[in-house]
C-alpha positions in Angstrom: 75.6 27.3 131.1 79.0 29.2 130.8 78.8 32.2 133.4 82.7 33.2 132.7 85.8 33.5 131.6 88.9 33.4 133.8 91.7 34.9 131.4 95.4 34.3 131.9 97.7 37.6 131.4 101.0 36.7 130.2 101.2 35.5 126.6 97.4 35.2 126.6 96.4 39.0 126.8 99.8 40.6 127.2 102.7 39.7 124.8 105.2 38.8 127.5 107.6 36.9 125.5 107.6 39.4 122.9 108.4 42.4 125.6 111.3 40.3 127.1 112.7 39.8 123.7 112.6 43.5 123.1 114.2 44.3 126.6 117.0 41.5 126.2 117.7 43.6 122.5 117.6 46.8 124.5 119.0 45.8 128.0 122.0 43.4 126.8 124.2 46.1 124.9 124.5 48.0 128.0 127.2 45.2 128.5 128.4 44.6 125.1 126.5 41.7 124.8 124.1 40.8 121.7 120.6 39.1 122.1 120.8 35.8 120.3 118.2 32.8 120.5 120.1 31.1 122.9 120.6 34.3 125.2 116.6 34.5 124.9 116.4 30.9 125.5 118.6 31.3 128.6 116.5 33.9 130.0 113.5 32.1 129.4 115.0 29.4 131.4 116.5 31.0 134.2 113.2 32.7 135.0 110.7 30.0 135.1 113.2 28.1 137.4 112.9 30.4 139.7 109.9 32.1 139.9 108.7 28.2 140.7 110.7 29.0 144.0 108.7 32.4 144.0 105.4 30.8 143.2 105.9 28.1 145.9 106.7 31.1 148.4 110.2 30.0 148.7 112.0 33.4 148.2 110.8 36.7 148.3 109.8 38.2 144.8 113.3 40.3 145.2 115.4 37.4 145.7 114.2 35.3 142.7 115.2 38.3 140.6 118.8 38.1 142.1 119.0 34.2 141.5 118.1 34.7 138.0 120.8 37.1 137.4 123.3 34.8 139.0 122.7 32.3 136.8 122.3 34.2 133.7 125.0 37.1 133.8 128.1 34.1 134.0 126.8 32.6 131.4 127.1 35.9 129.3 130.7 36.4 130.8 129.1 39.6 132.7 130.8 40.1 135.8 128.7 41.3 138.3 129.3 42.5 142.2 126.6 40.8 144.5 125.7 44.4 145.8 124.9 45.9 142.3 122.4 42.7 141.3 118.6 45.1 142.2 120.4 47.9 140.0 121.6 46.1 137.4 117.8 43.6 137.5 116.1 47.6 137.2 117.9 48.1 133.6 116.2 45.1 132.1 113.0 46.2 134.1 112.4 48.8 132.5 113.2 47.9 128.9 110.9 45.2 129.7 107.8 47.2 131.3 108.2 49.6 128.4 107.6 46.9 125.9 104.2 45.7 127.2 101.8 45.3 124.4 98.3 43.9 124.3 97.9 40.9 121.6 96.0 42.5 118.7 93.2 39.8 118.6 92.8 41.1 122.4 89.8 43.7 121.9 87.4 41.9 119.5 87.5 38.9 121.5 86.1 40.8 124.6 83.7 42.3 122.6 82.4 39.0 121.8 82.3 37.8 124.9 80.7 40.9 126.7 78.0 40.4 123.3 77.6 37.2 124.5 77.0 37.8 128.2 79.7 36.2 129.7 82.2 38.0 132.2 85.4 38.2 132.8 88.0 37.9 135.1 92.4 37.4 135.1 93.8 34.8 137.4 98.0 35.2 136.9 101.0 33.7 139.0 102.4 37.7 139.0 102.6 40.2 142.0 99.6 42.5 142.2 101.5 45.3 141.5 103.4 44.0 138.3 100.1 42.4 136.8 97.8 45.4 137.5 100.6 48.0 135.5 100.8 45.4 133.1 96.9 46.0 132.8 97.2 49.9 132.4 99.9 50.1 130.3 98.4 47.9 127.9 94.9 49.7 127.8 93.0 46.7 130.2 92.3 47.7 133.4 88.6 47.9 134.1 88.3 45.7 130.6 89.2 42.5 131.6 87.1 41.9 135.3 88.7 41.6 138.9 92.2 40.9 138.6 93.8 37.6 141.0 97.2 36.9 141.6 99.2 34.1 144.0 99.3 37.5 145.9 95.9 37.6 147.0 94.8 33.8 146.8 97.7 32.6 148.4 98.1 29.7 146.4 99.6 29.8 142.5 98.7 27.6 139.6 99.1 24.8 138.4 97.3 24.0 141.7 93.4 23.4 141.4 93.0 25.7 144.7 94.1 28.5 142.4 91.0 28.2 140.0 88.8 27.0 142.9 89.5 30.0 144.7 89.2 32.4 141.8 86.1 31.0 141.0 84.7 31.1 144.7 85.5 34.8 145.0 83.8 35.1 141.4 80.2 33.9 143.4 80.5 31.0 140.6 80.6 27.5 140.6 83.7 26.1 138.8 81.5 24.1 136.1 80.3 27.4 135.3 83.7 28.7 134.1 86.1 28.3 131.3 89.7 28.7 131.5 91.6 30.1 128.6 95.4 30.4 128.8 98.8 29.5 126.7 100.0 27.4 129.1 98.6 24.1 129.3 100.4 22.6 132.2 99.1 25.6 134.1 96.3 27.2 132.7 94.3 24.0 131.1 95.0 20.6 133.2 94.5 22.2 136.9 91.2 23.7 135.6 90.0 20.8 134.7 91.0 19.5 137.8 89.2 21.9 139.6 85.8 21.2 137.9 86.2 24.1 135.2 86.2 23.9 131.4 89.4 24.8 129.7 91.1 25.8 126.7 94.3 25.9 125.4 95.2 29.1 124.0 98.1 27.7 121.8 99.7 30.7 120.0 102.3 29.2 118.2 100.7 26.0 117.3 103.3 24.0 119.3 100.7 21.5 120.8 100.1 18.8 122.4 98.2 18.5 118.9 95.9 15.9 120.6 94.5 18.8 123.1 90.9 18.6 122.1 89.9 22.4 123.1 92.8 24.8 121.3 92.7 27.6 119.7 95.3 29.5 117.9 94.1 32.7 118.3 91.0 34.6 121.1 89.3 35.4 117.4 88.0 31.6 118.4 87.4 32.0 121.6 83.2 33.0 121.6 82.5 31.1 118.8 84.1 28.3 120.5 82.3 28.6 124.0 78.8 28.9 121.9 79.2 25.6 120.7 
């Protein structure tokens, strides 16, 4: 029997790719610069490359923010001094903490799953600090369970340690959870690795289309767990 649900934050509860989008519209005039596709997909890039480094605890949280703006201000034909990179990394900050929105589907679904007995709980690669304002700014915090990061388990997903741990300091056994997160290389295969159930939270239908537990949308989510 299902005991809980161990929620991803970013693009699961929190519409992270939607806020950077809105930052990079309000951020990128500041430097003549219009937010295209390609400058989004640039972003998107950039970051994941190095907050891998980050995750892996191979530079600071502070220096992955530089590296990404090294690699993604030439590319824009920004020049930049290497002393002005924390100032000019706040700018997009705070376009980007201002646009933090819970998904709409977000507040029925943990309804249902409180009306179904099940708790809850976030397990995200983000610093405490960042996740937990994430939390309050989008109307979460005490909604959504304990909140663990790479921060405080000391190890980030997509390894099996992260969702073993999670679920240790949960008092649960991992068969007794269920993963739910829009990443399937990090949120779905490691869980299952780690003994939990897991499903793919697949937003914009882009697949794999073989996954046998996906959902489009947390309206699914407690009806799917009841079967």
């Amino acid at each position: 029997m299902l005991r809980a649900v161990l929620l991803d934050l970013d693009d699961t509860l929190i519409d992270h790719h939607g806020a950077v989008r809105a930052a990079l519209d309000r951020w990128l005039p500041e430097f003549g610069v219009a937010s295209t596709s390609d400058t989004y997909a640039l972003w998107d890039e950039v970051q994941e490359r190095h907050m891998v480094a980050w995750r892996e605890r191979r530079v600071t949280f502070a220096e992955q923010r530089r590296r990404r703006l090294r690699d993604f201000l030439p590319q824009i034909q920004v020049p930049y001094e290497e002393s002005a990179l924390d100032d000019i990394f706040e700018g997009y900050l705070r376009a980007y903490e201002a646009s933090w929105r819970r998904f709409p589907d977000v507040d029925d679904a943990l309804v249902a799953l409180a009306a179904a007995g099940l708790a809850t709980a976030v397990l995200t690669n983000g610093t405490v600090a960042q996740q937990r304002a994430k939390l309050v700014k989008a109307g979460l915090e005490g909604r959504v369970g304990p909140l663990f990061t790479v921060e405080d388990l000391g190890v980030a997903k997509p390894s099996p340690d992260a969702f073993r741990l999670a679920c240790e300091r949960l008092g649960l056994e991992p068969a007794r959870v269920v993963s739910v997160g829009d990443r399937h290389d990090l949120d779905v295969l490691p869980a299952r690795a780690a003994g939990l159930r897991a499903i793919h939270l697949d937003r914009h239908d882009a697949g794999p289309h073989d996954e046998p537990d996906r959902l489009t949308t947390l309206a699914g989510l407690a009806p799917a767990l009841s079967r």
